[in-house]
C-alpha positions in Angstrom: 125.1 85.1 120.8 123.9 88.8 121.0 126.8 90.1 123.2 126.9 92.6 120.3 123.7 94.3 121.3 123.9 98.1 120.7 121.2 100.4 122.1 118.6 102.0 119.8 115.5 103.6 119.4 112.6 100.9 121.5 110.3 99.4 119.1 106.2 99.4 118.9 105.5 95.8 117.2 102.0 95.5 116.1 100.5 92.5 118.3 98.4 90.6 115.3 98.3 94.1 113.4 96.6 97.1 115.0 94.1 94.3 116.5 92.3 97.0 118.5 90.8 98.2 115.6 90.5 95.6 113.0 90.3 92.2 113.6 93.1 90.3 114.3 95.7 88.9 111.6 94.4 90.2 108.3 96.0 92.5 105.8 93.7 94.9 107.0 95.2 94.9 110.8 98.7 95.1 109.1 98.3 97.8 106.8 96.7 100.3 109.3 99.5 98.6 111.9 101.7 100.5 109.7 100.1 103.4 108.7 99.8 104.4 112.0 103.4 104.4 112.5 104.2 100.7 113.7 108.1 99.3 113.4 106.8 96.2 113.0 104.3 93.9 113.0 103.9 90.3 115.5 102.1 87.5 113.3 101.1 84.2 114.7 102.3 81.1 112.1 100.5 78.0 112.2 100.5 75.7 108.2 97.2 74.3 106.9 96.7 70.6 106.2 98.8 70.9 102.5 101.8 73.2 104.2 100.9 76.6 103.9 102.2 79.0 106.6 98.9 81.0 107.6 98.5 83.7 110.2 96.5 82.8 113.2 97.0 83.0 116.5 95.0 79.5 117.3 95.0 76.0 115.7 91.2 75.8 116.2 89.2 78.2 114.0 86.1 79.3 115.1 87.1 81.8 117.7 88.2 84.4 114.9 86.7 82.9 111.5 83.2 82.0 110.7 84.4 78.3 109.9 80.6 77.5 112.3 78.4 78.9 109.3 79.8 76.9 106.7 78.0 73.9 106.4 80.2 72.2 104.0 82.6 71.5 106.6 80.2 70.5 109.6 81.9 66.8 109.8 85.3 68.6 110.3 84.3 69.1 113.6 86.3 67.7 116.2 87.5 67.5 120.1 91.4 67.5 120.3 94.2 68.0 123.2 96.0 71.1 122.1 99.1 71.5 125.1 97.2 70.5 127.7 94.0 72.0 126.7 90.9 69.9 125.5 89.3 71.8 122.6 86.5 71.4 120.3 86.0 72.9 116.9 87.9 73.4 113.5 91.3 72.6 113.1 93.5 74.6 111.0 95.5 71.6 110.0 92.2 69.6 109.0 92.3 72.3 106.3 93.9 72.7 103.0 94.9 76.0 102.1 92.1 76.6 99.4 89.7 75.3 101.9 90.7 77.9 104.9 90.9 80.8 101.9 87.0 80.1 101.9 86.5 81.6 105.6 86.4 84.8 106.9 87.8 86.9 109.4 86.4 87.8 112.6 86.8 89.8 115.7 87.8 88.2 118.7 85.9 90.3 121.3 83.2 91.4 119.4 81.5 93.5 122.7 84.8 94.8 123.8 86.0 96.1 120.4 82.6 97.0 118.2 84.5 99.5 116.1 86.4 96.1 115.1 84.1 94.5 114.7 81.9 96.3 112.2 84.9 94.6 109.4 84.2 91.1 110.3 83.7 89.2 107.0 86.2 91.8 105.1 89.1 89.6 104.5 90.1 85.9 104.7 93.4 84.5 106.7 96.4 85.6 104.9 99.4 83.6 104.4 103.0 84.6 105.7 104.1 85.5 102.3 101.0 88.3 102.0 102.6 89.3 104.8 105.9 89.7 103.7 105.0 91.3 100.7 102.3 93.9 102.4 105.4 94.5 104.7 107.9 95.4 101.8 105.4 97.2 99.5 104.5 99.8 103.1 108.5 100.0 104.1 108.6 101.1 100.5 106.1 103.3 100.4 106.9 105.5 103.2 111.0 104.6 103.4 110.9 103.5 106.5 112.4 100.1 107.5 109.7 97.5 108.8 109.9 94.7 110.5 108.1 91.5 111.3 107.7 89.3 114.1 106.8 86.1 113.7 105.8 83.8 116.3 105.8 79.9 115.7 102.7 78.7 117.6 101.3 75.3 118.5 104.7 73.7 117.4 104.6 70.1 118.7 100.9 69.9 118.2 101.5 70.6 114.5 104.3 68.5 114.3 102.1 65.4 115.6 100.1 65.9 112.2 102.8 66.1 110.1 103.6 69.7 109.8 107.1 71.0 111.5 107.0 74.8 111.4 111.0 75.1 111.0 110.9 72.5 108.3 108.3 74.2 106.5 109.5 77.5 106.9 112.8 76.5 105.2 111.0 74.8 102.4 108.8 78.1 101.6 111.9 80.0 101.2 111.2 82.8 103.4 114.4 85.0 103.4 114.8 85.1 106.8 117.7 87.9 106.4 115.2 90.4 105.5 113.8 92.2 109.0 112.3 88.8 110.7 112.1 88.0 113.9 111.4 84.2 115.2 109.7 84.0 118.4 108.6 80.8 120.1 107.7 79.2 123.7 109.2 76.1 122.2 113.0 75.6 122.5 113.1 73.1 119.9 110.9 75.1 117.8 113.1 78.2 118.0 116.5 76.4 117.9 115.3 74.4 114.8 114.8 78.0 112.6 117.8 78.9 110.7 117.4 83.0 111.3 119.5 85.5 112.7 117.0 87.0 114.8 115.5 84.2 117.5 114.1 85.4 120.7 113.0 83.0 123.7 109.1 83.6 125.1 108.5 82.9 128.4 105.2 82.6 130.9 107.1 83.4 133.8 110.1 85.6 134.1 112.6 83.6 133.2 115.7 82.3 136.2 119.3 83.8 136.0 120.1 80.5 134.7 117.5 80.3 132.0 118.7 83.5 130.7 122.1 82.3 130.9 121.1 79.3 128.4 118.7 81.3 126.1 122.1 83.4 125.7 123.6 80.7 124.2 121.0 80.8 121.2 119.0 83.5 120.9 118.9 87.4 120.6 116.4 87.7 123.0 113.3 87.1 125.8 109.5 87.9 125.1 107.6 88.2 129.0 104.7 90.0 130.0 104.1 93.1 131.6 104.2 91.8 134.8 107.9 90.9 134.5 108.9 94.2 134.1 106.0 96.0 135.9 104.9 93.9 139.2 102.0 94.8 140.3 101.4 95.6 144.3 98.2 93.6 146.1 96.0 96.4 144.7 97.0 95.5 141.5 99.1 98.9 140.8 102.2 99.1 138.9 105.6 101.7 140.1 109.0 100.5 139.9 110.4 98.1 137.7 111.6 94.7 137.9 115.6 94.0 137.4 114.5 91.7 134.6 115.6 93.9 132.0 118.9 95.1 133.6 119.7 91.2 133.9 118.7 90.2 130.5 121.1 93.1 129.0 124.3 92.1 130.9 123.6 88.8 129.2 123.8 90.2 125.7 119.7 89.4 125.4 117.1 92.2 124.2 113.7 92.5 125.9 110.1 92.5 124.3 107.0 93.0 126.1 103.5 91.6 125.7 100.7 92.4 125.6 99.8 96.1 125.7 96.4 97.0 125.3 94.1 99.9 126.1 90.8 98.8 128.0 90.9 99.0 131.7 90.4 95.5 132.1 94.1 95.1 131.0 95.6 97.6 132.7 97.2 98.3 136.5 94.4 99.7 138.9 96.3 103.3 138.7 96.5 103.7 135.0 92.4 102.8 134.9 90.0 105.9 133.7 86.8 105.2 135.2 85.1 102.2 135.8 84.2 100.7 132.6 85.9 97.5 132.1 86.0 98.2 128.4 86.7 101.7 128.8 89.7 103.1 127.9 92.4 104.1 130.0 96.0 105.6 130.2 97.8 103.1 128.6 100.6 105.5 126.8 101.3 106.2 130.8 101.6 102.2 130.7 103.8 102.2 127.9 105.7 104.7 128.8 106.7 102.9 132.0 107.7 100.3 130.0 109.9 102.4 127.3 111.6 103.8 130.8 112.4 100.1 132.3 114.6 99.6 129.1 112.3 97.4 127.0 113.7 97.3 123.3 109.9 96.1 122.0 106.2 96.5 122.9 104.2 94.3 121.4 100.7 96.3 121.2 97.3 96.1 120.3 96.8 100.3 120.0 100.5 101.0 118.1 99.4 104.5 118.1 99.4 104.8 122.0 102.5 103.0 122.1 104.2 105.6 120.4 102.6 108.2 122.3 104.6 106.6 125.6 107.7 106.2 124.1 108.2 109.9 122.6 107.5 110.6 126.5 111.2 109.6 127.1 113.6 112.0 127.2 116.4 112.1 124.2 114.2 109.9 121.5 113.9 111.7 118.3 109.9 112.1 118.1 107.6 109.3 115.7 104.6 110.0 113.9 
């Protein structure tokens, strides 16, 4: 369905807002997302216990809220099977949305990223449409056209407690026609949204054939760095992959995730010392990636992303 794919300038997407410096999914990752020159943003959907679509990117709470200190929900705790993975904690659909709005933000990797961390307890999970309208009030602000990426997560687990992210998606009213972009593992999931911008995630680099199918449905394929950078048995990074050259004779876009800037995430010849948390050349990283054809980075430092991409050669240069 996207045989009528035309080339354009790559865009830097925003993975949970500018996560690297504020915590993750809150207005306040968003809004600096964008003011340091994102395209878009990626937001993880989940719905609370009454329906509402919420951004976070897990169904269990305490990793990035401080759900643990509030006493009045101590007997919400609970040990679940979430895709295969036995978890024990808060559940966001144990919730009702006025409940949630009670809890606070945190950062994910509080020793990793201190700077984010100082704003822990600064703002509650947002919903979708806060989103949305933090999106349309920024693309007005500055005239530039934003977009959003929005990635349905947990689907089946959600939909065994009553909650069907398409369904509820539908029933919210988002205007799907206005710069979104549905992303999901789940084939179902993705199918079942009623957008004209679906893209396909995948694990693994996806099979000839399974790009052939996800052709059939969607815009595009989300893969990690490694299927468009393979790394050698030291762990460095040179040519690319055909990955992306396969995907765009199929009609189908490429994004990338996740980009990020501590040497810990990055290929052994892009590290700057040896501090695992230390920061390392990760425009060099993402302007590999701009040069192997990507059309998206998702990215935890948009700022850095943008430095790689105005390293290619004919792009008019971003701010």
């Amino acid at each position: 369905m996207a045989a009528r794919r035309t080339p354009r300038i790559p865009a830097v997407i925003a993975h949970r807002g500018a996560s690297a410096h504020r915590p993750e999914h809150t207005l306040g990752s968003y809004e600096l997302a964008f003011g340091l020159g994102a395209d878009s943003v990626e937001l993880d959907v989940v719905a609370t216990r009454d329906g509402v679509l919420v951004c976070l990117h897990d169904v269990e709470l305490s990793t990035t809220t401080d759900v643990a200190d509030h006493k009045a929900y101590a007997d919400r705790k609970r040990t679940l099977e979430v895709e295969g993975e036995t978890l024990t904690g808060w559940f966001v659909h144990d919730f009702d949305f006025f409940e949630l709005r009670e809890l606070r933000t945190r950062e994910r990797w509080p020793r990793k990223r201190a700077t984010s961390a100082a704003f822990d307890g600064r703002w509650p999970v947002p919903t979708v449409a806060e989103v949305i309208e933090l999106r349309d009030f920024e693309a007005a602000r500055s005239g530039r056209r934003l977009g959003m990426h929005l990635e349905l997560k947990s689907p089946q687990h959600l939909r065994a407690h009553g909650l069907w992210l398409p369904e509820l998606i539908a029933e919210a009213g988002v205007d799907v026609a206005t710069d979104l972009t549905f992303m999901s593992f789940d084939d179902e999931a993705i199918r079942g949204v009623d957008s004209p911008r679906r893209y396909r995630l995948f694990e693994k680099s996806p099979t000839p054939r399974e790009l052939g199918r996800v052709a059939e449905y969607a815009d595009g394929i989300g893969v990690r760095r490694k299927a468009v950078l393979p790394k050698d048995v030291a762990g460095r990074v040179g040519d690319p992959s055909k990955l992306v050259e396969k995907a765009h004779r199929r009609g189908l876009e490429v994004l990338v995730w996740t980009h990020r800037p501590e040497n810990q995430h990055l290929p052994s010849n892009l590290r700057i010392g040896s501090a695992p948390h230390g920061h390392g050349d990760a425009a060099g990283e993402a302007a590999m990636l701009f040069a192997a054809g990507i059309d998206g980075l998702i990215t935890d430092v948009p700022e850095v992303a943008i430095v790689g991409r105005n390293r290619l050669p004919g792009l008019p240069l971003a701010h």
